[in-house]
C-alpha positions as CSV (number, residue, x, y, z in Angstrom):
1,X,-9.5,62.8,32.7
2,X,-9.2,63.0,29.1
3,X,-8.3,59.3,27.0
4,X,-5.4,59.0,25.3
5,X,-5.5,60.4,21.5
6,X,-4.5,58.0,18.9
7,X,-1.2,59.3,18.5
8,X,-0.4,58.6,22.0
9,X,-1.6,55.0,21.8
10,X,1.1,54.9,18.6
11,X,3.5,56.5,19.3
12,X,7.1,55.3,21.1
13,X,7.4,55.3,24.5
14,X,10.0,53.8,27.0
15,X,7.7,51.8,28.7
16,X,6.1,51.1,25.2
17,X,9.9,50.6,23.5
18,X,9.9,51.4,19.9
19,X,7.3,50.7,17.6
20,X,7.9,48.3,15.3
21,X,8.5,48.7,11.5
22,X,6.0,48.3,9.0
23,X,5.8,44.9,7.1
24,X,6.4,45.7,3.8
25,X,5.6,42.3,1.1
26,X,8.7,41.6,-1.4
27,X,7.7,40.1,-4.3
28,X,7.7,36.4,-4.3
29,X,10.6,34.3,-5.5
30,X,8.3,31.5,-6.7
31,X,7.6,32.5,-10.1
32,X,11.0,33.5,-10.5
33,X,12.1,30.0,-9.4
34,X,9.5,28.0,-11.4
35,X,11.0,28.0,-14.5
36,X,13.8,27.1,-13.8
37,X,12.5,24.1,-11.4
38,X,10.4,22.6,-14.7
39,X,14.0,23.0,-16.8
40,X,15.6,21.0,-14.4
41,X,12.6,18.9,-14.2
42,X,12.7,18.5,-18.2
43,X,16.4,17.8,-18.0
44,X,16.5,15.1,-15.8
45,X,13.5,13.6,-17.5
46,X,15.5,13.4,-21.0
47,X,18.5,12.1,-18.9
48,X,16.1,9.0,-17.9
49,X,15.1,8.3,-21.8
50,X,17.8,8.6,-22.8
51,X,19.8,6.0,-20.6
52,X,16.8,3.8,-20.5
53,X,16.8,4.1,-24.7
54,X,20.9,2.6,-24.5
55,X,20.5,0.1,-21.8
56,X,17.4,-1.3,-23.9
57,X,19.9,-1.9,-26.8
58,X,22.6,-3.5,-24.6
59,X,19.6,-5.8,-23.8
60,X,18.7,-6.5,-27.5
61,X,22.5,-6.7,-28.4
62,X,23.0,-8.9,-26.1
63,X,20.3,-11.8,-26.2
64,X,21.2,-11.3,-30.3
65,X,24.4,-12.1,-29.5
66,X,24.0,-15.2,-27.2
67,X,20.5,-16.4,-28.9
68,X,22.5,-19.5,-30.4
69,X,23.5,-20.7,-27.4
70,X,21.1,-22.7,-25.3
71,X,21.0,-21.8,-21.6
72,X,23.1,-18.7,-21.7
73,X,22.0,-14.9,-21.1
74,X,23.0,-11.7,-19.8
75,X,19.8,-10.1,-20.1
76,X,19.4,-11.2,-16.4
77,X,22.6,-9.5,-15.0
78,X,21.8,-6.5,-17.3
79,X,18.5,-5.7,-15.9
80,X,19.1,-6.5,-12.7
81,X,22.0,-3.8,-12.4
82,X,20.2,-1.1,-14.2
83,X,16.8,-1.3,-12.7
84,X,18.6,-1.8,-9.3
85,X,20.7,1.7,-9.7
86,X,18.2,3.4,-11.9
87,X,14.9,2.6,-9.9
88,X,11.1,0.9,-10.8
89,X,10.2,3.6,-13.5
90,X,13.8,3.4,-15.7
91,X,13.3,-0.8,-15.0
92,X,10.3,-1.2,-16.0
93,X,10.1,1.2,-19.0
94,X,13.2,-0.4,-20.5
95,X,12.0,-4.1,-20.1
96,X,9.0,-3.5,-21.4
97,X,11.0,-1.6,-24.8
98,X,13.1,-4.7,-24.9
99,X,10.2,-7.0,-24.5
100,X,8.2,-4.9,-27.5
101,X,11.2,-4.8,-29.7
102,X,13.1,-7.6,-29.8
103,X,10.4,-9.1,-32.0
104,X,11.7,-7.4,-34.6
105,X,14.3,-9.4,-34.3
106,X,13.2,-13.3,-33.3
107,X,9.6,-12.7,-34.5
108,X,6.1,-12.1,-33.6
109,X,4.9,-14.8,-31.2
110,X,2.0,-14.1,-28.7
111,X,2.7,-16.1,-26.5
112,X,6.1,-15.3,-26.1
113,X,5.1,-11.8,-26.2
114,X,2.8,-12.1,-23.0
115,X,5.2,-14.0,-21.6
116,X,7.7,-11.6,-21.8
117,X,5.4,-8.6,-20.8
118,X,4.6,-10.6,-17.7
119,X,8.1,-11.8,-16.8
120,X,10.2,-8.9,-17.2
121,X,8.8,-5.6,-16.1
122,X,7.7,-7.8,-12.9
123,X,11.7,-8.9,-12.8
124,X,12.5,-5.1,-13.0
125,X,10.0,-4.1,-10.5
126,X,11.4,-6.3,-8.0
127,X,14.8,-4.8,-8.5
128,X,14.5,-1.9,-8.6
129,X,12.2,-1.6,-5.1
130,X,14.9,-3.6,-3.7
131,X,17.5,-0.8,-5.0
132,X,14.8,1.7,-2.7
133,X,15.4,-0.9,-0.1
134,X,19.5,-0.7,0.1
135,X,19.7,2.8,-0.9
136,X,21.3,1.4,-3.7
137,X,24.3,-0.1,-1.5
138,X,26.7,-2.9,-2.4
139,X,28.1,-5.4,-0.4
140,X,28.9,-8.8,0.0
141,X,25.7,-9.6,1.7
142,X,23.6,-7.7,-0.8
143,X,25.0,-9.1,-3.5
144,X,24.4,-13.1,-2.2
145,X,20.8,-11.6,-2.2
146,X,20.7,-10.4,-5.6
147,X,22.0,-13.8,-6.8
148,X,19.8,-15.9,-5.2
149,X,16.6,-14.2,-6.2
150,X,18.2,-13.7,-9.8
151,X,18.4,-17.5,-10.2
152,X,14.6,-17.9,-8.2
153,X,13.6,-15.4,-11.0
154,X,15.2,-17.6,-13.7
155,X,14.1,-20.7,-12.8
156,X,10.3,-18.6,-12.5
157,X,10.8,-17.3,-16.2
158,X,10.7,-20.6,-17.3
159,X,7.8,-22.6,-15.1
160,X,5.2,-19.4,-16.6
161,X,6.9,-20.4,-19.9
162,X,5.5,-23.7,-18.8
163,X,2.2,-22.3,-17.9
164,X,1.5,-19.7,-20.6
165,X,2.4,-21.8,-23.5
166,X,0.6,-24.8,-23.2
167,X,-2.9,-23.3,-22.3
168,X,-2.5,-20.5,-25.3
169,X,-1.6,-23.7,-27.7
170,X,-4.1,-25.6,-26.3
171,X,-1.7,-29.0,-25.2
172,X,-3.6,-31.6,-23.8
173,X,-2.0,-32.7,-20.2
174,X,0.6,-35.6,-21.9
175,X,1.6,-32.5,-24.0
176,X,2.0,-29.8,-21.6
177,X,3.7,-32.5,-19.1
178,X,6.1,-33.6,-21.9
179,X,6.4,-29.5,-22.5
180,X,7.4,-29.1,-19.1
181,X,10.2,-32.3,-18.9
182,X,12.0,-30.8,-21.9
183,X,12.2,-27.2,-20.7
184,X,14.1,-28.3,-17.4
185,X,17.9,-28.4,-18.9
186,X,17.2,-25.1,-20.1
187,X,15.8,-24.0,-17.3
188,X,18.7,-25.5,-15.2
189,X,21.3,-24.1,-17.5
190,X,20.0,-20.6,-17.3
191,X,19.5,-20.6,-13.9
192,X,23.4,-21.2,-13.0
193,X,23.9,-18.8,-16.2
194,X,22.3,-16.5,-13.8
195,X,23.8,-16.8,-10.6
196,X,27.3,-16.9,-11.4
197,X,27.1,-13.9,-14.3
198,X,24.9,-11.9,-11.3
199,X,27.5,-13.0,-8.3
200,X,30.7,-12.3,-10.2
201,X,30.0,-9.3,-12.4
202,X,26.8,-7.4,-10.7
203,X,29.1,-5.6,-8.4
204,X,31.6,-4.2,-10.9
205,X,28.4,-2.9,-12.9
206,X,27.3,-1.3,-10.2
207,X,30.3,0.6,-9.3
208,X,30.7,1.6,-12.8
209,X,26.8,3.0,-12.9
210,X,27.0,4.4,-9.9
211,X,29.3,7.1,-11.9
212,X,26.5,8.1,-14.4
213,X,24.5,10.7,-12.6
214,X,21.3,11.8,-13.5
């Protein structure tokens, strides 16, 4: 009995069915779509500067604005919101700018500089992973949260302000205690400054960001 010839083997048969079609490779959308994932990619990067570069100024503007008056801020509320909606990266970049920049405007100081470089992209970090946290939500409960942990914060800014300043000045122990008495009414003051500008205007600011898409 003779084999079957190669032909056979290939050929359609009922039991067999019908031979399936060749495979042919299209060319590959990737290349195609790669420029266009990088504009996009571009875009939404200058989207990010570029809000981080305004909410930086709404920080200087407003701590020029309320420097005069002892125990009041909104760079708390303002912050907090933005790094909150916007995430760790926009937080931290901006609070770091304002940190850097506002010395242009109240002086050069190193110890306030470090304290600021340590305080505030830490304040914006916590934020804005508790903005990954909540999915960015708002609710009553959330924003108890966010007030009590802005006015812990607070009340924290000043006791490193305690810390930083007497060791890079060199107090001796009756100087850094005295230091530490004097700072508490400001400390006090900002820390209700905190709470109640956080508790009553935090969730307007975040319903109005939540508009600004990036």
């Amino acid at each position: 009995m003779s084999s079957p010839s190669p032909e056979n083997e290939l050929s359609p048969s009922p039991e067999n069915g019908p031979a399936p079609a060749p495979v042919t490779k299209g060319p590959s959308s990737e290349p195609e779509n790669e420029p266009v994932t990088r504009k996009r990619a571009a875009v939404r990067g200058v989207r990010h500067i570029a809000v981080t570069a305004v909410f930086t100024a709404l920080l200087l503007g407003a701590q020029y604005a309320l420097w005069a008056v002892k125990g009041v801020e909104l760079v708390t509320l303002l912050l907090l919101v933005f790094s909150y909606r916007f995430g760790v990266k926009c937080g931290v970049l901006s609070a770091a700018a304002f940190s850097l920049l506002r010395c242009f405007l109240f002086g050069f100081f190193p110890s306030v500089i470090l304290l600021y470089l340590i305080y505030y992209p830490l304040f914006a970090a916590l934020f804005g992973l508790l903005g990954n946290i909540f999915s960015r939500r708002v609710n009553f409960r959330i924003i108890l949260l966010l007030t009590a942990a802005a006015a812990v914060c607070t009340a924290c800014f000043t006791l490193i302000d305690d810390v930083i300043t007497p060791l890079f000045y060199g107090y001796t122990k009756d100087a850094a205690l005295a230091y530490f008495v004097a700072s508490l009414p400001t400390m006090g003051a900002q820390t209700v400054c905190a709470a109640l500008s956080v508790g009553l205007l935090a969730r307007p600011l975040l319903s109005l960001l939540n508009r600004v898409k990036l």
